[in-house]
C-alpha positions as CSV (number, residue, x, y, z in Angstrom):
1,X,-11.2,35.2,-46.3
2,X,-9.6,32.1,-44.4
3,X,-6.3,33.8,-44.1
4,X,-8.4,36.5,-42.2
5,X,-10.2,33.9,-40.0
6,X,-6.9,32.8,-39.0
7,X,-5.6,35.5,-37.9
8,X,-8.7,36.8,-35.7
9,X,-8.6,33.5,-34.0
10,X,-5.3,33.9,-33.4
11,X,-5.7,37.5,-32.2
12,X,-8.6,36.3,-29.9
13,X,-6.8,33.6,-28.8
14,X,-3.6,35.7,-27.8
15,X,-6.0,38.0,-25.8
16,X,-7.6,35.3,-23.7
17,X,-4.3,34.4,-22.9
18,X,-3.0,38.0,-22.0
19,X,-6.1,38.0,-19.8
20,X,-5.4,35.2,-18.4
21,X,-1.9,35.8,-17.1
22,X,-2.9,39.4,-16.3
23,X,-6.0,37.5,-14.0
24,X,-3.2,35.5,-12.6
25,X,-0.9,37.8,-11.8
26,X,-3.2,39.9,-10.4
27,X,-4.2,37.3,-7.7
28,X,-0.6,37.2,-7.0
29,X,0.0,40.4,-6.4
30,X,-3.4,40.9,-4.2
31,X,-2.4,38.3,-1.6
32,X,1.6,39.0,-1.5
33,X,1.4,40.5,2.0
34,X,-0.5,37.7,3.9
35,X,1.9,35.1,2.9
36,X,5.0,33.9,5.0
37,X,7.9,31.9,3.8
38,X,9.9,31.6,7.5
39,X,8.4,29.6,10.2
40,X,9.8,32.3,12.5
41,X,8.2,35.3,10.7
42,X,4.5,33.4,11.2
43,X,2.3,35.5,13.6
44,X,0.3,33.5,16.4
45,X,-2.7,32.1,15.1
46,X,-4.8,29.6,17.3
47,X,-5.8,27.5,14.2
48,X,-3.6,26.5,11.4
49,X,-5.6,24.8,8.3
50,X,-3.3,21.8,6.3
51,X,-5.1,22.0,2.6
52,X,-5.1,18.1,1.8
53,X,-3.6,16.6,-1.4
54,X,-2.9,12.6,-1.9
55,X,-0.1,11.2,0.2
56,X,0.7,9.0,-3.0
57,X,0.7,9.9,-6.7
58,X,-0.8,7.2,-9.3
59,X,2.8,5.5,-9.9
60,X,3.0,4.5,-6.0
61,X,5.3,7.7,-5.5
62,X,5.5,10.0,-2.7
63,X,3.5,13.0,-3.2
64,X,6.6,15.9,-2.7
65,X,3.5,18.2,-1.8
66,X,1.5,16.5,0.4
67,X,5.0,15.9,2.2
68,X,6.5,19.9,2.0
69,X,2.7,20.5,3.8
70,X,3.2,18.1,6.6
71,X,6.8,19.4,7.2
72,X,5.3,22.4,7.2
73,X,2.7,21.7,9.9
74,X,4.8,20.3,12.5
75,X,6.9,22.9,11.7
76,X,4.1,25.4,13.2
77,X,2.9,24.0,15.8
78,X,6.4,23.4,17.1
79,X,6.9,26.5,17.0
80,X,4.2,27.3,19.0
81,X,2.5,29.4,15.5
82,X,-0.8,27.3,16.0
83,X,-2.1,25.7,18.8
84,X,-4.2,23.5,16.6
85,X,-4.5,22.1,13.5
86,X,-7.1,21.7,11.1
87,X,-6.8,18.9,8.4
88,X,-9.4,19.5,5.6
89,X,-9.9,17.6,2.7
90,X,-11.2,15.2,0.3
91,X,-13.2,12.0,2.1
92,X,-15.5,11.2,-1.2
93,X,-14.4,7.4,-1.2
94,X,-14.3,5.1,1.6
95,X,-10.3,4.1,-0.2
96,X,-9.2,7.7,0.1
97,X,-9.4,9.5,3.0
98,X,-7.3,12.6,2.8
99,X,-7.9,14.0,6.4
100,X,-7.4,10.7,8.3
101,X,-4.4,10.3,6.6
102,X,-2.4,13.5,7.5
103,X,-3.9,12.8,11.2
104,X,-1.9,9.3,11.2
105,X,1.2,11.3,9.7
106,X,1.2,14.3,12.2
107,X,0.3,11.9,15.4
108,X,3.3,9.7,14.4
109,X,5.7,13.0,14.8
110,X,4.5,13.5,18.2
111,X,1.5,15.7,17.9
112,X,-1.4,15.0,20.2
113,X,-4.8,14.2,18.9
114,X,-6.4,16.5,21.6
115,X,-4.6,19.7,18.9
116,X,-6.1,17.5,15.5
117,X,-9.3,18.8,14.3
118,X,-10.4,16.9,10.9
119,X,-12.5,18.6,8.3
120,X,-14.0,15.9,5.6
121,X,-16.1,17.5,3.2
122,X,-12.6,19.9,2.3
123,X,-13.6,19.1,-1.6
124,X,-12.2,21.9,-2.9
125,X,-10.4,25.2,-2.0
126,X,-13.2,27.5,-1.4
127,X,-14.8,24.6,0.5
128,X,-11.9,24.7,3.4
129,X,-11.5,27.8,3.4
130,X,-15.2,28.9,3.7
131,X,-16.2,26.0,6.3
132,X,-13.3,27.2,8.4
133,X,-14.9,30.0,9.1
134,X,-19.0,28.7,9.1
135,X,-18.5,25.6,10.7
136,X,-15.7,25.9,12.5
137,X,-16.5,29.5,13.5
138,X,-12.8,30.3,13.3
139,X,-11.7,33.1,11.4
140,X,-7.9,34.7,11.6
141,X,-6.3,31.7,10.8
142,X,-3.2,30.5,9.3
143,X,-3.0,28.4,5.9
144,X,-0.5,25.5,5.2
145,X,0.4,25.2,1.9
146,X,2.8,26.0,-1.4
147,X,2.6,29.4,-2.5
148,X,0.8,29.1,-5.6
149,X,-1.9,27.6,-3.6
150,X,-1.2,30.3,-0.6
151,X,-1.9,33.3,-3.5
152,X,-5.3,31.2,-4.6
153,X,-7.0,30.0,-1.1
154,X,-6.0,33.6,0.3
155,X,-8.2,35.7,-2.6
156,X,-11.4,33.5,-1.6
157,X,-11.0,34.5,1.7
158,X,-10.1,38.2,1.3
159,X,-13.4,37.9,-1.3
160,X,-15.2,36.6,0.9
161,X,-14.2,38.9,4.3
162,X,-12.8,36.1,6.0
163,X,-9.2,37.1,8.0
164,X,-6.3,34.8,7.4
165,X,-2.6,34.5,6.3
166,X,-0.6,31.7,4.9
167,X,2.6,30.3,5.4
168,X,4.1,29.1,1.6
169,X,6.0,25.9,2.3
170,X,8.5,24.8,-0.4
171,X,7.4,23.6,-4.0
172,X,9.4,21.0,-5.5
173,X,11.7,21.9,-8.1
174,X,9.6,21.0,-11.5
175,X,6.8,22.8,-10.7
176,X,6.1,24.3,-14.6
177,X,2.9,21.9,-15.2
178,X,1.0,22.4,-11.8
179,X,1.8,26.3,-12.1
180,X,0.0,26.4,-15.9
181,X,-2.6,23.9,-14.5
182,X,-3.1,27.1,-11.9
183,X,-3.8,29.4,-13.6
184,X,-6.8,27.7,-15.0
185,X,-7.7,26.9,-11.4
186,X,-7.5,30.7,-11.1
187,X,-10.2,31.1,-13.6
188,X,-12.6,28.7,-12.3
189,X,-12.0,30.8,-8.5
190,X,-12.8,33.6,-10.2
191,X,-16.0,32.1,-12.3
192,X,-17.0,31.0,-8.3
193,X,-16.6,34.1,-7.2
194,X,-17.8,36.6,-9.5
195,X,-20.5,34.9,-11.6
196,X,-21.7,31.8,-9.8
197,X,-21.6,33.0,-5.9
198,X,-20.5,29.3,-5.9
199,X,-20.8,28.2,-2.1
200,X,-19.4,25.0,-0.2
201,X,-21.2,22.0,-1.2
202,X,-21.9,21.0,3.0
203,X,-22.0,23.1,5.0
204,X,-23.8,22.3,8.4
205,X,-23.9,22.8,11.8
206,X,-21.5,24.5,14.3
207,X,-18.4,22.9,15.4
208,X,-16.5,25.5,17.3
209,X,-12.8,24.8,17.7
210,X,-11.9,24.7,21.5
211,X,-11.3,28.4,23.3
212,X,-8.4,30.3,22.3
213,X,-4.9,29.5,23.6
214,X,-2.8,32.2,24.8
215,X,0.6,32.3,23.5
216,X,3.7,34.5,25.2
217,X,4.6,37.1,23.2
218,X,8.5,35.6,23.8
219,X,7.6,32.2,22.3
220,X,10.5,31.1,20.0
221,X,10.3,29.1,17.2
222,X,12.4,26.8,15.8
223,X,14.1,26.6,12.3
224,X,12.7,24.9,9.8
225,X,14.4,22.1,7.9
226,X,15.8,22.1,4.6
227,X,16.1,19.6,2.0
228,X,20.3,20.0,1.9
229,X,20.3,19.0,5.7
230,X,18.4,15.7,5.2
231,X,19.6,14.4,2.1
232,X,22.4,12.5,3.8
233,X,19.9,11.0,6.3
234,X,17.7,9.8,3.9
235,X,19.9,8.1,2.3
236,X,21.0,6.4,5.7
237,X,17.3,5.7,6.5
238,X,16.7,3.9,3.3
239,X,19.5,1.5,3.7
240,X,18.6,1.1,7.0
241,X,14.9,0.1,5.9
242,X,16.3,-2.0,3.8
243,X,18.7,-3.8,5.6
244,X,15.9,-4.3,7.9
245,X,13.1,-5.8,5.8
246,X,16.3,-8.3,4.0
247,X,16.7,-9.5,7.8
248,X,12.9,-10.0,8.1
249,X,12.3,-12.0,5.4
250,X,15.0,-13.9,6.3
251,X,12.5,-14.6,9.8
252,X,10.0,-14.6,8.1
253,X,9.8,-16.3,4.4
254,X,6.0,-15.9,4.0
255,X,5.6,-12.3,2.1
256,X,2.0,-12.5,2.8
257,X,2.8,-11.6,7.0
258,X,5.5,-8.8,5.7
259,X,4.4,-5.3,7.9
260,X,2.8,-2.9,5.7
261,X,4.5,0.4,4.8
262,X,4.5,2.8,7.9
263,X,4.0,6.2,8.3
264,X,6.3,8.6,7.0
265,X,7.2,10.7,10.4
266,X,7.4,6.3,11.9
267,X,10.8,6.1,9.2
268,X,12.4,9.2,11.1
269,X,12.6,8.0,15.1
270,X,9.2,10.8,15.6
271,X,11.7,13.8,15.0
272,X,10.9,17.2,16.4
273,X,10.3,17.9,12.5
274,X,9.7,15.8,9.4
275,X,12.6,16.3,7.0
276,X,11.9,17.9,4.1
277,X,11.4,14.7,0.7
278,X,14.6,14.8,-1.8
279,X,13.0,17.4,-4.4
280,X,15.6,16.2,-6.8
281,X,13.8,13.1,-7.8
282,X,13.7,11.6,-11.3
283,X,10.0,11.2,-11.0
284,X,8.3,14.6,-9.9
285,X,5.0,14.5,-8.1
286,X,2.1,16.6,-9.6
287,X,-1.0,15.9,-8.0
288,X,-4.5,17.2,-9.4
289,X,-5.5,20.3,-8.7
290,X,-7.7,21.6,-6.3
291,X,-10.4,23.4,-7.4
């Protein structure tokens, strides 16, 4: 009798997971033609939306995704792909303020603030993607994100007849626990979807991006940057920082008037784009994941 309880709740629990994967997978394939991996195979889109993570994980380290997106932004609108940007994310504490901070990030690489449209109440996937189209009355827009997150945000918006494509920026290279973590994310989408009708938690009222900018069909973008072409500067740029803050201390011996930390793109001399983070690093970055 135990024996057979065993194995029918190891049966059942071999089927959930078949169903899951095949639920995954299916996502995947849904969404596989309205995602881009090449800046220069982006069609024109007047808005592109930036889904928000944390700039820094717990530890104090760099967030390799939150970095790969920003790359990926400037990448965009240098290109002349997007004429504006909208951030959207998390604002729920006054300490962490996900939109604000990938304004500071993309207006220290040059981009104006006039092009910067922020989004706070981006809580959650279905959230930005939904709000960009009922509050920001845009629709036919390009995503910014890594591909797993491309496949996810694009199936709420196909579900929910909303137009859009997404261009995947790179993933860092361990990427094994945020890619199971997905596919649970995957579930709770569909749960939104299917069963709930779950809708954004604020909506409110209209705030119409400014009129559509008219792009030559001729425009040329510019290649992206890769993580081999940069490794060599960033090596040079942290010795440089370095050498820098030992000669400052030297000027100044009280720690408590040392400069705080500056913005990433501030590091680089404002490049025309933000080099791609080392994705070899000892100490991966996997932030929470959006649901």
């Amino acid at each position: 009798m135990i024996k057979r309880l065993i194995v029918s709740f190891i049966g059942i629990v071999v089927l959930m997971l078949i169903v899951a994967i095949g639920l995954d997978r299916w996502i995947s394939w849904k969404t596989k033609d309205y995602i881009y991996d090449e800046v220069q195979q982006l069609p024109h889109r007047q808005v592109g939306v930036v889904l928000g993570t944390a700039k820094y994980y717990r530890t104090g380290v760099i967030n390799q995704y939150y970095l790969y997106r920003i790359q990926g932004a400037i990448n965009a609108y240098n290109s002349g792909k997007v004429k504006y940007l909208l951030l959207s994310g998390d604002n729920a504490l006054q300490s962490y303020n996900e939109p604000m901070t990938m304004r500071r990030d993309l207006m220290a690489a040059g981009i104006p603030s006039s092009d910067i449209v922020l989004d706070y109440a981006g809580f959650r996937t279905l959230d930005s993607i939904v709000r960009t189209r009922k509050v920001f009355d845009t629709n036919d827009f390009l995503i910014i994100t890594q591909r797993f997150h491309c496949e996810r945000a694009l199936f709420i918006a196909l579900h929910m007849g909303i137009q859009a494509q997404c261009f995947a920026v790179p993933s860092p290279k361990d990427i094994l626990t945020v890619r199971v973590r997905e596919i649970f994310a995957r579930l709770g989408a569909l749960n939104d979807l299917y069963i709930l009708n779950r809708q954004p938690r604020f909506l409110g009222p209209l705030i119409p991006i400014p009129a559509v900018h008219h792009i030559p069909e001729d425009a040329q973008g510019y290649p992206a940057v890769t993580p081999e072409q940069v490794v060599t500067l960033q090596h040079m740029l942290a010795a440089e920082k370095k050498a820098a803050l030992k000669k400052k201390s030297v000027a100044v011996p009280d720690k408590s008037l040392a400069p705080e930390a500056p913005a990433i793109p501030d590091l680089l001399g404002k490049p025309e784009f933000l080099p791609l983070p080392d994705s070899s690093t000892k100490d991966p970055v996997i932030p929470p994941a959006r649901k």
